[in-house]
N, C-alpha and C positions, 0 to 999 in steps of 0.2 A: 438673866438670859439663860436658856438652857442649854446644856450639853452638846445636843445637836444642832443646835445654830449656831453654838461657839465654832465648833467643827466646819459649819456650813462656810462659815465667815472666813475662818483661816482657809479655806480649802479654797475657795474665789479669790482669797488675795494671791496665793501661789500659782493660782491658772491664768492670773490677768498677768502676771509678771513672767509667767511662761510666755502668753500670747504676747507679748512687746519683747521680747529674748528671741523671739523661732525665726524674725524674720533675717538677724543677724546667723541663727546658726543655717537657713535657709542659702543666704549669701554664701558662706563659707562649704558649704555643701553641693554648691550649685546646680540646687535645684529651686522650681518655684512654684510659685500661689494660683489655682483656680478657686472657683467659687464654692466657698465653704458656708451652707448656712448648716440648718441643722440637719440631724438625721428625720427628714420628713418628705413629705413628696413636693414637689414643686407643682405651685398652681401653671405655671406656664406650661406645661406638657400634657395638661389633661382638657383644655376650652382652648375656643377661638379666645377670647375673652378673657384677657388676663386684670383682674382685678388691681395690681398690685406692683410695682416695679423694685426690681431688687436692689437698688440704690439703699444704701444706707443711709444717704444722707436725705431722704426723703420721710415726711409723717402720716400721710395723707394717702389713701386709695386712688386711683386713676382719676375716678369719677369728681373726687374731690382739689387736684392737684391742678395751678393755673398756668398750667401749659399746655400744648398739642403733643403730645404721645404717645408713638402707636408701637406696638408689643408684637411681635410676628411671634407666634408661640411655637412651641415643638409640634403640634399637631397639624399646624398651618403649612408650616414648611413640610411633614410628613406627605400629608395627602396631597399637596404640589407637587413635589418632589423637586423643590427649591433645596439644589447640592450647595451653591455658595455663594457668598455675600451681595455679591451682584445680584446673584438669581430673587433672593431676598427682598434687595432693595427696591427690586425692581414691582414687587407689590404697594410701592408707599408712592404717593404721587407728591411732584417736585423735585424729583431726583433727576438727573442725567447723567454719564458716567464720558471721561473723558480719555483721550490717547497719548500714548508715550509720545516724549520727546523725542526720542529715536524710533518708537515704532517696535510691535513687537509687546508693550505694555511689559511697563517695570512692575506696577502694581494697581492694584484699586485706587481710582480716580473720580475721586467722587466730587459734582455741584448737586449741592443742597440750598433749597429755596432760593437759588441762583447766587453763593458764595462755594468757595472752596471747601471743601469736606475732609479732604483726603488724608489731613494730621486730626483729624478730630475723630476716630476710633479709639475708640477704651474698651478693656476687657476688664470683667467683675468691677467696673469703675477707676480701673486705673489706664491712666492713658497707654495705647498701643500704639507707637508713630513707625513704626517700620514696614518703608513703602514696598509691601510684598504682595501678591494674590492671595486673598483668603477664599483659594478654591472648595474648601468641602466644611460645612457645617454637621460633621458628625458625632462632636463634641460639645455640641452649647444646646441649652435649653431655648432659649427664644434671641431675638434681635431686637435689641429695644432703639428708637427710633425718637432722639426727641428733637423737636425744632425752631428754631427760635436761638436768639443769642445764650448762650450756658458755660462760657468761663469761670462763672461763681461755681460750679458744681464741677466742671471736669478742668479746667486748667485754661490756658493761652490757648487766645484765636478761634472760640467756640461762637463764632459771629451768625453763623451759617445751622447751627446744632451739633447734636453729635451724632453715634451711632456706637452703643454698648452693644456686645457680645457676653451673654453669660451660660458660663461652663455647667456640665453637666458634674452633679456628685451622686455620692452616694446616698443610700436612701431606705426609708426605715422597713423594708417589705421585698421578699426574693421576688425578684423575676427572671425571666430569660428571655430576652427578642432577639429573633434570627430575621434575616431580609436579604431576599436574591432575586437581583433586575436583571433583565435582559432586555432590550430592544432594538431599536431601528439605530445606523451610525455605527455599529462593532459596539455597542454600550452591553457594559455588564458590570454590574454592581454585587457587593455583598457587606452587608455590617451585620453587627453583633453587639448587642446593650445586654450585661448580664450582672444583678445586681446579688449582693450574697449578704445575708443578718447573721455577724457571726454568731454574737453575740447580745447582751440591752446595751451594749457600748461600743461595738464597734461593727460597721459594716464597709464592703469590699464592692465597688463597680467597675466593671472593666468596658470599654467598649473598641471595637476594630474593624476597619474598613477597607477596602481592597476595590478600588474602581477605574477605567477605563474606558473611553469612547473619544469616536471621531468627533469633531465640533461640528454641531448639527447641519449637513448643507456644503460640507465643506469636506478635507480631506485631511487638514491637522490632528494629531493625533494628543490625546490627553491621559495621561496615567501617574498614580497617587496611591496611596498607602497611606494607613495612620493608626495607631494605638493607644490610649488613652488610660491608666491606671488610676483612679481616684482612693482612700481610704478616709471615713469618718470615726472618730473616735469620743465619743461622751465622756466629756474628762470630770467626774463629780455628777450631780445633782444639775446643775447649772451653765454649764459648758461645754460648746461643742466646738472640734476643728476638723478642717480637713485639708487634706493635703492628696496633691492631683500633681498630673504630669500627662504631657501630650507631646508625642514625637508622630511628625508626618514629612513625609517625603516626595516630591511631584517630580515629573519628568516631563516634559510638555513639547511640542512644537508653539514655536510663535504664531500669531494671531495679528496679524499685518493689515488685511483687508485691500484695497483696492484701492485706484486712483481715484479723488472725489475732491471737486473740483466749482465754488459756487453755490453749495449748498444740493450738489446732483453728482452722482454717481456718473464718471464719464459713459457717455451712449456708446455700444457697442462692442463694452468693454465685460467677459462674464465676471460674475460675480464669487465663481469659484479658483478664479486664477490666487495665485500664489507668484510672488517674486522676492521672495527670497533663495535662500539656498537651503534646502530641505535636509542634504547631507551633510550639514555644517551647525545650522542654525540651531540651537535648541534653548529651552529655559528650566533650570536644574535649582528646588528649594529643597533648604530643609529647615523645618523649623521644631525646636525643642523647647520648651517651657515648663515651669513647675509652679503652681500656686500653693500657697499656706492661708487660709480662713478660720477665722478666729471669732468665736460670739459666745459671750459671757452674762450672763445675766446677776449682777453684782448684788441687786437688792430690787425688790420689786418695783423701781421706779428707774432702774441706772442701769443701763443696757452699754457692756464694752463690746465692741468690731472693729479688726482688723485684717486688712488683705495687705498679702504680699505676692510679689511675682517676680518670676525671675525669669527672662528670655534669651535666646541666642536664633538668631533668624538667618541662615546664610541662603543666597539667590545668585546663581551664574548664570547668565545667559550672554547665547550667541547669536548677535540679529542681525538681517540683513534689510534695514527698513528700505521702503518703498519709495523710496525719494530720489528726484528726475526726474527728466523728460518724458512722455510718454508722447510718442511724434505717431498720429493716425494716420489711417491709408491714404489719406485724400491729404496728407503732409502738414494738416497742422494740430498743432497742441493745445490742451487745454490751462488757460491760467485765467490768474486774480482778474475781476473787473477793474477798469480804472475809467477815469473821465475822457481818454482818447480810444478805449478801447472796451467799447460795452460788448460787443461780440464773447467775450469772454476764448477767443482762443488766438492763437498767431502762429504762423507760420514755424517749419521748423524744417529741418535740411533729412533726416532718414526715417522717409513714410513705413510704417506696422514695427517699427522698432522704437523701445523703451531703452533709452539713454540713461545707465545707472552714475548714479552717485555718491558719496558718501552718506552713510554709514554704512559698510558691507563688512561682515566679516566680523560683528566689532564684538570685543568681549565686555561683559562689566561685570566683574564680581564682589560685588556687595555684603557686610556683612554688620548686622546692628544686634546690640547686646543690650540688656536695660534689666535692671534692678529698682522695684519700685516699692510703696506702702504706703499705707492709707488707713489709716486710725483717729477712732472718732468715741468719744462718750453721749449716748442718747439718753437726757437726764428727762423723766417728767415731774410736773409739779404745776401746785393753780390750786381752787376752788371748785366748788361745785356749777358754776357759772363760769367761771375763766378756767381755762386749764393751759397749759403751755408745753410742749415739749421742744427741750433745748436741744441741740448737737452742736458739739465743740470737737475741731480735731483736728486733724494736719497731714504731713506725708512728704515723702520724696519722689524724685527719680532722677537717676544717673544713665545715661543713654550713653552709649558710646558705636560710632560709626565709621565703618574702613570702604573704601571703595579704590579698587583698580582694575584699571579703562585700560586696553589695548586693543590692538586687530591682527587675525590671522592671514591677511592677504598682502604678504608681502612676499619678495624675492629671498633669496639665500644669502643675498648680499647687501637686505635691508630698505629693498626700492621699494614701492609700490605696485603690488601684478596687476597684471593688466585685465579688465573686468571688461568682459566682450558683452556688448547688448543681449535683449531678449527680443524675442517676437513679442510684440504687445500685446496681441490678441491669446498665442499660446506661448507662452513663454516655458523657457528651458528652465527651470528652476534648480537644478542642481550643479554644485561647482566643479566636481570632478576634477580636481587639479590639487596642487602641492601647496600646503600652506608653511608660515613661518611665524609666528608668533611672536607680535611686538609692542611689549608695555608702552603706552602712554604716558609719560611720568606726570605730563601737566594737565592730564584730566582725572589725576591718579589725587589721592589725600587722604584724611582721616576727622573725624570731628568730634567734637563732644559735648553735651549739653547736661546742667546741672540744674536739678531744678529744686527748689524747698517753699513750703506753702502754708498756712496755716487759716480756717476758715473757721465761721460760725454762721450756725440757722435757726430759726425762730419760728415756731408755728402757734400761732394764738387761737385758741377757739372762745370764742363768746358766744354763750349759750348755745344756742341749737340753729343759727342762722348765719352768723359770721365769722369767717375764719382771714387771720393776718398773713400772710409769708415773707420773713424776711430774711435774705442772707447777706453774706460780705467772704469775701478772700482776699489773701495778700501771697502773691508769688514773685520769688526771686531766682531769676534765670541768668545763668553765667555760662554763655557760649564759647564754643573757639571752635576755627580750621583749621588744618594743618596740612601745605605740600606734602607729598611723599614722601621729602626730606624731613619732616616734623618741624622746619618751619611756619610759625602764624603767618597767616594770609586774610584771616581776621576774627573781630572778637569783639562779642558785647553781652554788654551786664542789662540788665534791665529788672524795676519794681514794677509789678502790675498788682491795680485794684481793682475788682471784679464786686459785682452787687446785685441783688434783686431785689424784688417787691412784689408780691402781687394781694389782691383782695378779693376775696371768692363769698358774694351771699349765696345762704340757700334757701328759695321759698319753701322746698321741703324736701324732704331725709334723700331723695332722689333724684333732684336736681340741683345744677350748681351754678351760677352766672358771675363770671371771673374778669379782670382785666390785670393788667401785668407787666413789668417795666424790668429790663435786666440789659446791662452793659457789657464788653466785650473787649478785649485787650490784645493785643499780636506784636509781638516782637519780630525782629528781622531775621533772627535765629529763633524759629521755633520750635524744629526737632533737630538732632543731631546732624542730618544730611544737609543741614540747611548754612547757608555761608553771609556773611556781607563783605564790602569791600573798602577799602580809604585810600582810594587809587585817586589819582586828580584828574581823572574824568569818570570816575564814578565811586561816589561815597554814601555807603548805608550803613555804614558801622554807627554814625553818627546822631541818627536820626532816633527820634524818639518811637514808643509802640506806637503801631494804629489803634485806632477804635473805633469801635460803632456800639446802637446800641438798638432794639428790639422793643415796640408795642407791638402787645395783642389783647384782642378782649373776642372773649366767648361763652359759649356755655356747651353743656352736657347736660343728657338728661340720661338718666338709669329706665331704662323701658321695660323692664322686667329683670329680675334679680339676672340674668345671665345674659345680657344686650344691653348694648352703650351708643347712644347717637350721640356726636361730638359736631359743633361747629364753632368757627373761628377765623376773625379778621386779622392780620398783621401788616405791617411795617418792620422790614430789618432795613437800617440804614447806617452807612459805613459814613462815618462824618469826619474822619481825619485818616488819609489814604498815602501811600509813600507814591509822591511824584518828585522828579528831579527838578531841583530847583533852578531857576530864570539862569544865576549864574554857571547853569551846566556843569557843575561839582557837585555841592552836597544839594544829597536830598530833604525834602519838607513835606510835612503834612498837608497839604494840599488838595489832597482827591477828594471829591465826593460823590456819592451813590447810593443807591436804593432800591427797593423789590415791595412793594406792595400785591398782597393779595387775600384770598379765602381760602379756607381748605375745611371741608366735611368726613366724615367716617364714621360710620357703624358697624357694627362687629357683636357676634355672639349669636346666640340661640332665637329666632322667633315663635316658631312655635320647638317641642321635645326634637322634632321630625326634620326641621327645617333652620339652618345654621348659611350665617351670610359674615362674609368680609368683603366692605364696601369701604372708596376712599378717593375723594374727586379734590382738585386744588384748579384754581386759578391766579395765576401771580403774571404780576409785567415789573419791570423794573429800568429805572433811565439812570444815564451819567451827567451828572450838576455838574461835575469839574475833572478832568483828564490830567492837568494841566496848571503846572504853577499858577502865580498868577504873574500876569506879563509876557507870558509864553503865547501863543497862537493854540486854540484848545477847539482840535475838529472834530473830537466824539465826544466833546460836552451835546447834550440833547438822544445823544443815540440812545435804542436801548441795547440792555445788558443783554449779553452773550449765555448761550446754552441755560436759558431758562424758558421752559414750555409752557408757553400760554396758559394753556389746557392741559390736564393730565389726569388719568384712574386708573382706579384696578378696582375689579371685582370676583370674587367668587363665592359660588354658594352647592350646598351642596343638599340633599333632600331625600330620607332613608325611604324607599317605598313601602319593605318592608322588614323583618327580620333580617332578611338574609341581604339585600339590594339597597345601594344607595348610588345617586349618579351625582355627579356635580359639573357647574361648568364656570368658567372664567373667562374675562376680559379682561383685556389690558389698552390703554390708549395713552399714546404719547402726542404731544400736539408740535405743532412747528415752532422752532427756535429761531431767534436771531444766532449767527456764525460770524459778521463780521462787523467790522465798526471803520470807519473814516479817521482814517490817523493820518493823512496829510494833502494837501492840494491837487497831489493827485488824482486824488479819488474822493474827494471832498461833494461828486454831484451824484454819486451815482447812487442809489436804492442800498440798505442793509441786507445781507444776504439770507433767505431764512433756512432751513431744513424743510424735508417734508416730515408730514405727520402720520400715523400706522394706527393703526388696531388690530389686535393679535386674539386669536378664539381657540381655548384649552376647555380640555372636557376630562373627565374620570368617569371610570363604571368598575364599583367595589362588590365582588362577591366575597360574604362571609358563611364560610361553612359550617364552621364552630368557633365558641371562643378564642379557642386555640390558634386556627389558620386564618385568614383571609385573601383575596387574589385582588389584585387592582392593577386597573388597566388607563393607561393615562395619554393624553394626548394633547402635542403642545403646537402652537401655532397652524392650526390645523385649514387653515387656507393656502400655506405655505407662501405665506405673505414677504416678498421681499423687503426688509428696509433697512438701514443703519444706525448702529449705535458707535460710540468712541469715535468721535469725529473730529479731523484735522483736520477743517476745514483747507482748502486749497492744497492738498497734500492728499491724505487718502482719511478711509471710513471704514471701520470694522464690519461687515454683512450680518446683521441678526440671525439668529438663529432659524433654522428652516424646520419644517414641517419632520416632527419626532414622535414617536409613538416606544412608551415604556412598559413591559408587563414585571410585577410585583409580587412575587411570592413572601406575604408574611409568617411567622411562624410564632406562636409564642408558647411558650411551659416552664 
């Protein structure tokens, strides 16, 4: 062996034993991990079309991989002017987004392919469970979207898919990009991406953002800040990391929406009113994170990665949700359907006044911390006919979560003040009076979840026409809550086995024809915030995980090296679901359910001139079991809740010439089920749907030089009314109204 591979050899052993050391001195430094590949440019910032997903636990190109995922790249989101993750998601169809408990929105609420979404974000592949607003995308390269059951790859409860976020680094080539919006709403935007080569070893990316505006339609006010420092550093010949940090700061009014009531927006009620308390209310984040990325290239077959991250996410808010009466001029109110009362309203004693309720005033301040890592060896090896490449590797996360619950509307003496009606039609929205501020202790606590994991994947290629995929994981999850007092209130352990499978022919180098089989695990504690009980009328500490498990089969075809037609049938279905058991104590596996459907997408270049992202799903989904068994089960047969029939998103865009390019966009959301038959009462009546929308965005890009460009955007341009985040019988957030963005880009 020579000199310089002696050297090469020692030099890899000391970076990989750096790279498994950083995330501990990480910890102790408290700072954390964004997405560290190498010093090179990322394919997801430059195409619609991203070839490739940044999973490390992945071997396989898009085209080749046997699942549905879609990659929203930096460029997509640019010329959208998709600010955050909603904005985003809201391009993938099958999505719905859903409303606080109190109203006001704690965080992103996401059903995906008609299951729960909302703990299944991961960032650079590490789970991110802290239920916050991820308002501004001005740090991550793309949104990667996968669907189908994915436990085996991101952790507990991924029954539904997930949804990765991957960070922006630094990169092997200066640039400098300036960008200042202005438009319609008080919106005015300004970021800055500025990449610097120190050196052949180390480069510097900074980015920073500064934005504000009204919520389109509406009169809430939105404001954020954020900063981003990334640095890469070539450690040797063969390794690179990088280490990044993002602190962002929101200030916001709540986002309430209106009384909605049966799947309809009450008549006569505008859709710009506000009933909360304007001079009270507010939602105040700050989230700081650090990532460490680590990629080694140990010998030309043995590829070491590792991510670490390190989070502290605090979120105050003060809401005053919309819940109550709302009594019409003509003296009655709107409520549930039931079998004596199909009218859907009843009477009520004070006609054009809205009769407030709890929660007014309420504070919660929340606060989630997590330390995570994720390391893995990518070993290949095979024959000139078999070849295989292995991945073996494991990881943690330690979550830890604080929440305390009080209200500022009390007396001096500890009473409760007295909360005088609104006009329903124009309501007073401001409190104008003396608050007192009074901790909740019992809806006050703290939680914590531990999690350790270890998995392996397998990708077989035979010959030029068949490829294997197989994985497996093992996670062990050790929950607890805790009163105020740091007394348990409850606490479980739990093993989950997670797996996949799938088989992908190719009749040729550009098309793939796949089928696919992957399980799905959910404990009762699956993020920090999360509680169960062993109270003797209600015990889930007990019970064991859910599961369900995920077919799909489809194909893709590569249409030209920069365009991708995707199509695909599924099945998710949850076949073991936490219902209370017969004896009205402990819980039992019991529930069953399902979501059958298609989903299509192409994406990428048609012709040099003409670039399209297109993406249509249809799913329906019914409930087998509600309901122990022996129990009385009245939304066995129903279908599933907040999943849309129908659903797309398009947009394409067409340079005419040098200088001019236009594009335009659709979006369509189709009608949902909102209610289900939970007992005698209402056992006759019709499922309640939503209505369904279609929204028309347009863009016209002038390019003057390289250097500048102007772009001018335009979103919901019928000013279509409709809602999203829907409480059913309760209230609906108003979509966003008809917004017009001007763009000044800058680059040098």
């Amino acid at each position: 062996m020579t000199k310089k591979a002696i050297n090469k050899r020692n030099h890899t052993a000391k970076t990989v034993a750096l790279a498994i050391t950083l995330p501990n001195l990480a910890f102790a430094a408290t700072s954390e991990v964004t997405d560290l590949p190498t010093i090179e440019s990322s394919s997801h910032s430059n195409s619609h079309y991203a070839k490739q997903s940044s999973s490390d636990k992945r071997t396989q190109v898009l085209r080749d991989t046997p699942r549905t995922t879609q990659i929203i790249t930096e460029k997509t989101l640019k010329e959208q002017n998709l600010l955050s993750l909603q904005d985003a998601l809201s391009t993938t169809p099958g999505i719905s987004f859903g409303a606080g408990e109190g109203g006001g929105g704690y965080g992103d609420k996401i059903t995906l392919r008609g299951y729960d979404a909302t703990s299944n974000i991961t960032a650079d592949g590490l789970r991110d469970t802290a239920l916050t607003t991820r308002s501004d995308l001005f740090n991550y390269d793309a949104v990667e979207v996968t669907k189908g059951a994915n436990s085996v790859e991101n952790g507990a409860g991924q029954v539904s898919g997930g949804v990765n976020l991957v960070t922006k680094a630094a990169k092997d080539q200066d640039f400098n990009n300036l960008s200042v919006g202005v438009g319609t709403d008080h919106y005015t935007r300004i970021t800055g991406d500025f990449n610097k080569v120190v050196n052949d070893d180390v480069a510097f990316r900074l980015n920073v953002m500064g934005h504000k505006n009204n919520y389109a339609g509406r009169d809430e006010e939105l404001k954020r800040w954020g900063i981003a420092p990334s640095v890469t550093f070539g450690i040797g010949e063969n390794t690179k990391a990088t280490l990044s940090y993002v602190h962002q700061e929101d200030d916001n009014d709540p986002q309430y929406g209106v009384p909605y009531y049966n799947g309809r927006a009450v008549p006569g009620i505008s859709n710009k009113n506000n009933y909360g308390y304007t001079d009270l209310d507010n939602v105040r984040i700050t989230n700081n994170t650090g990532l460490l990325k680590v990629k080694t290239e140990i010998t030309d077959n043995i590829q070491f990665n590792s991510v670490t991250r390190l989070s502290d996410i605090h979120q105050v808010s003060v809401i005053s949700a919309p819940q109550g009466t709302f009594c019409l001029a003509n003296g009655m109110a709107p409520t549930a359907y039931t079998n004596s009362n199909t009218t859907g309203y009843t009477k009520c004693s004070a006609p054009s006044q809205y009769i407030v309720s709890s929660p007014r005033g309420f504070k919660r301040d929340t606060e989630t911390k997590q330390i995570a890592n994720d390391s893995n060896f990518k070993i290949k090896f095979g024959s000139d006919y078999i070849k295989n490449t292995l991945i073996v590797g494991g990881g943690f996360s330690q979550e830890d979560y604080t929440l305390k619950s009080g209200s500022y509307l009390n007396n001096a003496n500890g009473s409760t003040s007295t909360r005088p009606n609104m006009d329903v039609y124009n309501p007073n929205h401001v409190w104008n009076n003396s608050t007192n501020y009074i901790q909740a202790d019992s809806r006050s606590g703290s939680g914590s979840l531990d999690t350790y994991y270890g998995y392996i994947f397998n990708n077989t290629k035979f010959g030029s026409h068949w490829l294997l995929d197989l994985g497996a994981r093992y996670d062990r999850t050790d929950g607890v809550y805790r009163d105020i007092n740091g007394a348990v209130t409850g606490s479980q352990n739990a093993n989950l086995f997670s797996y996949s499978g799938g088989i992908t022919f190719k009749p040729t180098e550009s098309t793939s024809l796949y089928i696919s089989y992957a399980n799905s695990q959910k404990p009762t504690i699956g993020v920090a915030s999360e509680t169960c009980t062993n109270t003797s009328a209600n015990n889930t500490c007990n019970v064991k995980p859910e599961s369900a498990v995920n077919y799909e089969i489809g194909a893709k075809w590569e249409v030209n090296p920069d365009l991708l037609l995707t199509i695909a049938g599924f099945r998710n279905e949850r076949n073991k679901v936490r219902v209370q058991g017969n004896d009205g104590f402990n819980y039992v596996l019991d529930g069953k359910n399902y979501v059958n459907g298609v989903e299509a997408g192409l994406v990428g270049n048609i012709t040099p001139q003409w670039d399209i992202t297109a993406s249509m799903a249809w799913m329906k989904g019914k409930y087998d079991q509600t309901a122990a068994n022996g129990v009385q089960d009245f939304s066995k047969g129903d279908y599933l809740t907040q999943v849309p029939e129908y659903s797309g998103s398009l947009w394409t865009n067409y340079k005419l010439n040098s200088q001019w390019q236009v594009g335009y966009g659709a979006t369509y959301q189709g009608k949902m089920y909102l209610s289900t038959h939970t007992s005698a009462a209402n056992n006759k009546i019709s499922q309640v749907q939503s209505e369904d929308y279609l929204l028309h965005n347009a863009s016209i890009t002038y390019t003057m030089n390289k250097n500048l460009n102007f772009q001018l955007i335009g979103r919901n341009l019928t000013n279509k009314v409709y809602y999203t985040h829907i409480r059913n019988n309760g209230w609906a957030m108003p979509g966003e109204g008809r917004q017009a963005v001007f763009n000044i880009n800058y680059s040098f």
